[in-house]
N, C-alpha and C positions, 0 to 999 in steps of 0.2 A: 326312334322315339326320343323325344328332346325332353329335359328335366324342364319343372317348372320351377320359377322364380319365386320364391317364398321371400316374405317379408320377418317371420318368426323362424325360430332353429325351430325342430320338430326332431322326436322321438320315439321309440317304441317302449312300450312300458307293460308289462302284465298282457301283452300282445295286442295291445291297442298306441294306435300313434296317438301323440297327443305331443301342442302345443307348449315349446318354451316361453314366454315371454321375458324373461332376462334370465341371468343367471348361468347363461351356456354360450359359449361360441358357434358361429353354424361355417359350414362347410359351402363356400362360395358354388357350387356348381351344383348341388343337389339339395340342400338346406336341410342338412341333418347337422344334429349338434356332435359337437364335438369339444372336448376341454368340459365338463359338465360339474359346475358344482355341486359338493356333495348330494351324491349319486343315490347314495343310504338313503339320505333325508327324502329325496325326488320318491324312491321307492313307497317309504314308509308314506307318504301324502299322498299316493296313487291307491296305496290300499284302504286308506282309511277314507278316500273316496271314490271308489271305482268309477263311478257318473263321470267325473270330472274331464276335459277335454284341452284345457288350457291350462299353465302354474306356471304361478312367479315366485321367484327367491328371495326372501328377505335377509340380503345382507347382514343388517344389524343382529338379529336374531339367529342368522344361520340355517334357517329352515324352508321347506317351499310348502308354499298355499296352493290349493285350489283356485282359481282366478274364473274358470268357467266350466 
């Protein structure tokens, strides 16, 4: 089985993957994130959105958004 090429790091979260779109390093051969800015915060946006499939991290603010 070959990995695919992902364009975004990707996560599991609350036992669902879901897309990084900035804010984390990915893993050149399997495109999971790795180095993950606050991880807390990722948490805390995942519950306060369960829907959500995509987040981005707002540097300035520190925090991660729901993005999709």
């Amino acid at each position: 089985m070959t990995a695919t090429k992902r364009a975004f790091a990707t996560t599991e979260v609350h036992g669902k993957v879901v897309i990084l779109l900035n804010g984390a390093r990915k893993e050149t051969r399997t495109g999971k994130a790795i180095d993950i800015q606050n991880p807390d915060k990722l948490m805390e946006a995942a519950r306060r959105d369960p829907d959500a499939v995509a987040f981005g991290y707002l540097t300035g603010a520190r925090r991660w958004v729901a993005a999709a």
